[in-house]
PyMOL Python script that loads the backbone (N, CA, C, O; Angstrom):
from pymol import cmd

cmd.read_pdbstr("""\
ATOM      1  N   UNK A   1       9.956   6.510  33.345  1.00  0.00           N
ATOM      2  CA  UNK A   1       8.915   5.775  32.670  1.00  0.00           C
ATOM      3  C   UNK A   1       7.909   6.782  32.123  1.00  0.00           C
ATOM      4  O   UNK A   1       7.558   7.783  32.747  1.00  0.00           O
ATOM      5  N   UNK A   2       7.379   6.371  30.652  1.00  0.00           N
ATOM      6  CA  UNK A   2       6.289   7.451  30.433  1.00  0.00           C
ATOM      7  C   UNK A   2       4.970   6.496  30.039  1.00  0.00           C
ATOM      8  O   UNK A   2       4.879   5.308  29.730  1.00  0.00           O
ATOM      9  N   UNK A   3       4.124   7.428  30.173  1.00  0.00           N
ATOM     10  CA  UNK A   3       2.824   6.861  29.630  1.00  0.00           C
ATOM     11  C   UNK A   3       2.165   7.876  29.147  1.00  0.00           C
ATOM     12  O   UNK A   3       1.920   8.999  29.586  1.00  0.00           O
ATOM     13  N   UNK A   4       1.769   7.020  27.642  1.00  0.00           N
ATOM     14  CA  UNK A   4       0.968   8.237  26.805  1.00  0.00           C
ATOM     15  C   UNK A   4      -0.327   7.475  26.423  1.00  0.00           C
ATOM     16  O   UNK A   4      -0.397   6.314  26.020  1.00  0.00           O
ATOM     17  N   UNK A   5      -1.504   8.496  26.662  1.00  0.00           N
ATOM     18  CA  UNK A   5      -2.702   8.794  26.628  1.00  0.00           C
ATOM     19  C   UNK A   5      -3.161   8.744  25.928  1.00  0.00           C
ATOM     20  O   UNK A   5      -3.879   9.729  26.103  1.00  0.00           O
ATOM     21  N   UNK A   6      -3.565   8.202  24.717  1.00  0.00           N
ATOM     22  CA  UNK A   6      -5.037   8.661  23.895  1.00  0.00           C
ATOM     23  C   UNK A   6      -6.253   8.044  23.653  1.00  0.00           C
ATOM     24  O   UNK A   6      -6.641   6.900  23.415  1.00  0.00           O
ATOM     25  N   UNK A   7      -6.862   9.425  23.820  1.00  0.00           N
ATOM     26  CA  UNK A   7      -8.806   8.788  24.071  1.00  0.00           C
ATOM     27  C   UNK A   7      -9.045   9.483  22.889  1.00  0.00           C
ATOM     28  O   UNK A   7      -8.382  10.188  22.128  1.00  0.00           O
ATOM     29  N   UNK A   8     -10.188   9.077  22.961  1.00  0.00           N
ATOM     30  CA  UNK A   8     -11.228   8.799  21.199  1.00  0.00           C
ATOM     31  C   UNK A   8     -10.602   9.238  20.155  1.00  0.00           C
ATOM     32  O   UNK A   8     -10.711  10.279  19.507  1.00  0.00           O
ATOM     33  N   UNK A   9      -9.589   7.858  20.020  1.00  0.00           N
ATOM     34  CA  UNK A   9      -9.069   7.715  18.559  1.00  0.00           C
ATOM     35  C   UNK A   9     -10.322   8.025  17.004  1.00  0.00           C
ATOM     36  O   UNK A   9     -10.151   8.771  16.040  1.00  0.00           O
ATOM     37  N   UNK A  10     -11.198   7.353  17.243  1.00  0.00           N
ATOM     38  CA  UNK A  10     -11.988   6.877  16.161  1.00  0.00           C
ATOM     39  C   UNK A  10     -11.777   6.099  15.352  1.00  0.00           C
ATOM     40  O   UNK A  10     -11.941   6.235  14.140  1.00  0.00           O
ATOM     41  N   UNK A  11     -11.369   5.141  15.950  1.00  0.00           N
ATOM     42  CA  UNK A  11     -11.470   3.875  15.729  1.00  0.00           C
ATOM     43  C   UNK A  11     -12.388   3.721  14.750  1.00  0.00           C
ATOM     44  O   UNK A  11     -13.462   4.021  15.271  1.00  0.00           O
ATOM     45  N   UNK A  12     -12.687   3.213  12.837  1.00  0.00           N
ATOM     46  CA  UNK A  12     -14.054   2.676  12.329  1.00  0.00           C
ATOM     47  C   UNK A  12     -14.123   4.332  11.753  1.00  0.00           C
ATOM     48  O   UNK A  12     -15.254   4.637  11.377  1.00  0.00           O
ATOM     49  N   UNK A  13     -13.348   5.157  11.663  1.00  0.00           N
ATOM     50  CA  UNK A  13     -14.024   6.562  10.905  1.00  0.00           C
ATOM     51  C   UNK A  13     -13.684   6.817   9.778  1.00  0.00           C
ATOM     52  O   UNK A  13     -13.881   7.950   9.340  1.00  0.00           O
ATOM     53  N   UNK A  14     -13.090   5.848   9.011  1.00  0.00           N
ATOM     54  CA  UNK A  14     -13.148   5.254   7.473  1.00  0.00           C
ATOM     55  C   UNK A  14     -14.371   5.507   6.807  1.00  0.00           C
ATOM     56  O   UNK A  14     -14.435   5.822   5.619  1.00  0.00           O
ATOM     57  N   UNK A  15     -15.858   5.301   7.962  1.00  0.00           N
ATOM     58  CA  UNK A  15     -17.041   5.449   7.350  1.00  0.00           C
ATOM     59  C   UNK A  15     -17.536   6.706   6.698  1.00  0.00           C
ATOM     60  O   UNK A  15     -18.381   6.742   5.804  1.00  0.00           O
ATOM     61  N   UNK A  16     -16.930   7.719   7.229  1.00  0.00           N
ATOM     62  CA  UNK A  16     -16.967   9.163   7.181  1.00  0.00           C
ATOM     63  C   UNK A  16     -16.141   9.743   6.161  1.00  0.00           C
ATOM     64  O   UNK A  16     -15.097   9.300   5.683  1.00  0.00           O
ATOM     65  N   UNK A  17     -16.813  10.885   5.878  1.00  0.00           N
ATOM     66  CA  UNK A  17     -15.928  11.649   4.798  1.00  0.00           C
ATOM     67  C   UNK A  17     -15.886  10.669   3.115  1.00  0.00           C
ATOM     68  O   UNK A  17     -16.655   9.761   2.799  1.00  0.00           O
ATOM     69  N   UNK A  18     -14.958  11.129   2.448  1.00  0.00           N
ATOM     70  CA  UNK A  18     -14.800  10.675   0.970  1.00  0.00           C
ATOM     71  C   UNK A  18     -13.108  10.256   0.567  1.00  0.00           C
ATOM     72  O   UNK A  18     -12.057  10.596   1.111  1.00  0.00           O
ATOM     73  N   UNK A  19     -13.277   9.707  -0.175  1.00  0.00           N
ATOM     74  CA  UNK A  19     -11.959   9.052  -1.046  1.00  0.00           C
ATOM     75  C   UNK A  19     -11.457  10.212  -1.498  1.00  0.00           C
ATOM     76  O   UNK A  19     -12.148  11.088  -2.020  1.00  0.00           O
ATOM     77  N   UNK A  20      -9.842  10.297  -1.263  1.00  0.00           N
ATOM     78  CA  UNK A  20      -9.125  10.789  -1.903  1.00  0.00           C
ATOM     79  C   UNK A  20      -8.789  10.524  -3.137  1.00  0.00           C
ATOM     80  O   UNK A  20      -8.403   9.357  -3.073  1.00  0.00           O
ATOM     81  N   UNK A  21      -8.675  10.930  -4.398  1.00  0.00           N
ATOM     82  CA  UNK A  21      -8.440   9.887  -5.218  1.00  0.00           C
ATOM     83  C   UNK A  21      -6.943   9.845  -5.613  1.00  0.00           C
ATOM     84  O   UNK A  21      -6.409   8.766  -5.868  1.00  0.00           O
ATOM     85  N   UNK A  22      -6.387  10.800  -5.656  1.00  0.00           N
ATOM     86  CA  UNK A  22      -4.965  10.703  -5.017  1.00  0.00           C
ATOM     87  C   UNK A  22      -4.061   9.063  -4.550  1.00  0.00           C
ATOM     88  O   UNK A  22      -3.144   8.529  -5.174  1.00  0.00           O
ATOM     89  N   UNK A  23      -4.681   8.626  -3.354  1.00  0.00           N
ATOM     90  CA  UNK A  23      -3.963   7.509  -2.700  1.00  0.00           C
ATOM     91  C   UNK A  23      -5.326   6.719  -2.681  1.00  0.00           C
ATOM     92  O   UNK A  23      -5.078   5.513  -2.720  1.00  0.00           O
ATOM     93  N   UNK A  24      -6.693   6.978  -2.635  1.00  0.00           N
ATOM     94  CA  UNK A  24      -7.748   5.398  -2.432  1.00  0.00           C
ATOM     95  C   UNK A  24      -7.894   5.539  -1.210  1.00  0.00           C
ATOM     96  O   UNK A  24      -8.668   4.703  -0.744  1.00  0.00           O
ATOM     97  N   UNK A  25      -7.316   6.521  -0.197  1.00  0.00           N
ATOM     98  CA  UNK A  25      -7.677   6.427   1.051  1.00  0.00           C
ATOM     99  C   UNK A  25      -8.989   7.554   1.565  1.00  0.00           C
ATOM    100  O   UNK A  25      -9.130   8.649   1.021  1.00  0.00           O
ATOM    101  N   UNK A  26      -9.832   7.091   2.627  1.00  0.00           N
ATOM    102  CA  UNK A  26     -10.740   7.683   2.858  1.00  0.00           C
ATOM    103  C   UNK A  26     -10.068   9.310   3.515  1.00  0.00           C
ATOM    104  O   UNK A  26      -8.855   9.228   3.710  1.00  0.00           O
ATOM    105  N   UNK A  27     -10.559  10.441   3.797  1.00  0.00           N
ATOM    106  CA  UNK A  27      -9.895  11.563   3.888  1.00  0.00           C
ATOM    107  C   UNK A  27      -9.804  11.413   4.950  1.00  0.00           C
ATOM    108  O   UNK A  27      -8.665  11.677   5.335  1.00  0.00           O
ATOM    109  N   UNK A  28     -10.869  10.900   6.193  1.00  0.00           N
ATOM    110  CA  UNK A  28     -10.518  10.643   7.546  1.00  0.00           C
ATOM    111  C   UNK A  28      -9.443  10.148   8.133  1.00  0.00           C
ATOM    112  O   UNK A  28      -8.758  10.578   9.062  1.00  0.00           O
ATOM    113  N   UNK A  29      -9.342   8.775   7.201  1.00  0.00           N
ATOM    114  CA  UNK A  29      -8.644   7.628   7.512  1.00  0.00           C
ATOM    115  C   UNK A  29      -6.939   8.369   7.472  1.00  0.00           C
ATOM    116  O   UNK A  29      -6.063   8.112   8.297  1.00  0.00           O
ATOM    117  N   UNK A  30      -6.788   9.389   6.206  1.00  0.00           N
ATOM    118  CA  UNK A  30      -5.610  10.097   6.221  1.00  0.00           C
ATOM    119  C   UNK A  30      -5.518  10.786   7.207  1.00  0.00           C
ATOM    120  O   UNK A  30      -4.369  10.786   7.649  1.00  0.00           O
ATOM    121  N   UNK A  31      -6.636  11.742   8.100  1.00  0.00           N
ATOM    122  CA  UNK A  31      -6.303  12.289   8.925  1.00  0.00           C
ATOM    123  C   UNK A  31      -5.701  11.636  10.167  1.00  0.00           C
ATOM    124  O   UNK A  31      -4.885  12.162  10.925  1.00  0.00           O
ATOM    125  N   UNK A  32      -6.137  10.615  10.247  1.00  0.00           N
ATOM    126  CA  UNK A  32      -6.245  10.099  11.691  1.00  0.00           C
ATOM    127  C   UNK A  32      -4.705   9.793  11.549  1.00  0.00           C
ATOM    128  O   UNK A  32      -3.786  10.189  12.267  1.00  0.00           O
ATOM    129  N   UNK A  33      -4.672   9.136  10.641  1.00  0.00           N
ATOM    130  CA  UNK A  33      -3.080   8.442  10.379  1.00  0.00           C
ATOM    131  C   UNK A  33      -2.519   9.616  10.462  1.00  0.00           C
ATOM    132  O   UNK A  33      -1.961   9.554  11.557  1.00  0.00           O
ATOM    133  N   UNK A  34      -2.230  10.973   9.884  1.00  0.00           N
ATOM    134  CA  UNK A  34      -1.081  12.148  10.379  1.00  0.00           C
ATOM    135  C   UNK A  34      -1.394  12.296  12.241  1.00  0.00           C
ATOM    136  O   UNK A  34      -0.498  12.092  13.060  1.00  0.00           O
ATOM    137  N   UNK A  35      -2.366  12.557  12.502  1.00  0.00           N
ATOM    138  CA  UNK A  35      -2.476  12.840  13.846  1.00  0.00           C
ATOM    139  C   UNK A  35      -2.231  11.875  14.698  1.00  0.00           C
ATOM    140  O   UNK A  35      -1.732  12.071  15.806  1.00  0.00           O
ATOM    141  N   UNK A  36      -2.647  10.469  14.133  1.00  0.00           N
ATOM    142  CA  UNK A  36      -1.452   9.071  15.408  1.00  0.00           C
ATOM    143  C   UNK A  36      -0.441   9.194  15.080  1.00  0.00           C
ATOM    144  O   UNK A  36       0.274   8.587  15.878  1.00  0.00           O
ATOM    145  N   UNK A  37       0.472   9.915  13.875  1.00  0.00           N
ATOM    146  CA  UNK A  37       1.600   9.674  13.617  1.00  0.00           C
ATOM    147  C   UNK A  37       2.325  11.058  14.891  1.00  0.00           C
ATOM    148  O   UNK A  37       3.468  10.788  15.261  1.00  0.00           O
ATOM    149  N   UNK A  38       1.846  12.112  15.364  1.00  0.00           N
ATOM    150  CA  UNK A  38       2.031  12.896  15.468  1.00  0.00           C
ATOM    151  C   UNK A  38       2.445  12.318  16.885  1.00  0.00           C
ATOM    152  O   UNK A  38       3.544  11.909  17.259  1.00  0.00           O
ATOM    153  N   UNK A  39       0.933  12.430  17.733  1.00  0.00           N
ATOM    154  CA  UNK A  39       1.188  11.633  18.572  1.00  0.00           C
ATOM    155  C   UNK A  39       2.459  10.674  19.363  1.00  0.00           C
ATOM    156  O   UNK A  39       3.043  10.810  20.438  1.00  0.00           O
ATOM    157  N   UNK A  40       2.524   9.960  18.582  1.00  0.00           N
ATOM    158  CA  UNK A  40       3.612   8.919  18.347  1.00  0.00           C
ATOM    159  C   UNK A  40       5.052   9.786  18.304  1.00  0.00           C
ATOM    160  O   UNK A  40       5.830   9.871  19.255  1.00  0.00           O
ATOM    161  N   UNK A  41       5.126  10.041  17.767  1.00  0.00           N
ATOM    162  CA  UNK A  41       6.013  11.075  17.473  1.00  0.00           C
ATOM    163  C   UNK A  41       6.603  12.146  18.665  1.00  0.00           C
ATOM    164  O   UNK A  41       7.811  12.342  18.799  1.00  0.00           O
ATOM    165  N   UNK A  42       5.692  12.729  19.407  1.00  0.00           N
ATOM    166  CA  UNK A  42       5.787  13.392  20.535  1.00  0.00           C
ATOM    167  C   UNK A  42       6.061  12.247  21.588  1.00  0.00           C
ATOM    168  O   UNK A  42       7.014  12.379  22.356  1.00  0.00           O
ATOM    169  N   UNK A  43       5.426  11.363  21.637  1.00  0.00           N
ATOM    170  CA  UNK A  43       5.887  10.039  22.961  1.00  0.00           C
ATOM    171  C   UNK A  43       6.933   9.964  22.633  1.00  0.00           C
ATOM    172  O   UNK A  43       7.643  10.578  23.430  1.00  0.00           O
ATOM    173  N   UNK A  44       7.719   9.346  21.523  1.00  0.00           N
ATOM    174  CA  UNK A  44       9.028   9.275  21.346  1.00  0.00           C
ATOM    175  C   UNK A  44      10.278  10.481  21.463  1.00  0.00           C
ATOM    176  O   UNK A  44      11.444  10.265  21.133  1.00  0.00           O
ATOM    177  N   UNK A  45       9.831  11.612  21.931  1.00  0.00           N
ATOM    178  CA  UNK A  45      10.838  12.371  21.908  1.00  0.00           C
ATOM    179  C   UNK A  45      11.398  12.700  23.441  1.00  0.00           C
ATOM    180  O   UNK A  45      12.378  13.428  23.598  1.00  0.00           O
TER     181      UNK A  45
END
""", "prot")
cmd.dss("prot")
cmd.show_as("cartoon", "prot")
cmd.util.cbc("prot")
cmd.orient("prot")
């Protein structure tokens, strides 16, 4: 059985930083999304 951990996502940090204009997404909001993807990614292996 595993259990994976994560504390202070940042949850709401959309507010921060600026638009890419690229994709419309906030630059945070991209970060966070590679780094839960990462995350995620490592639980699954």
């Amino acid at each position: 059985m595993k259990f994976l951990h994560i504390a202070d996502i940042h949850l709401g940090m959309e507010n921060y930083g600026r638009i890419d204009p690229s994709t419309g997404l906030h630059t945070r909001l991209k970060d966070f999304i590679k780094c839960f993807s990462f995350a995620i990614d490592i639980a699954l292996e």
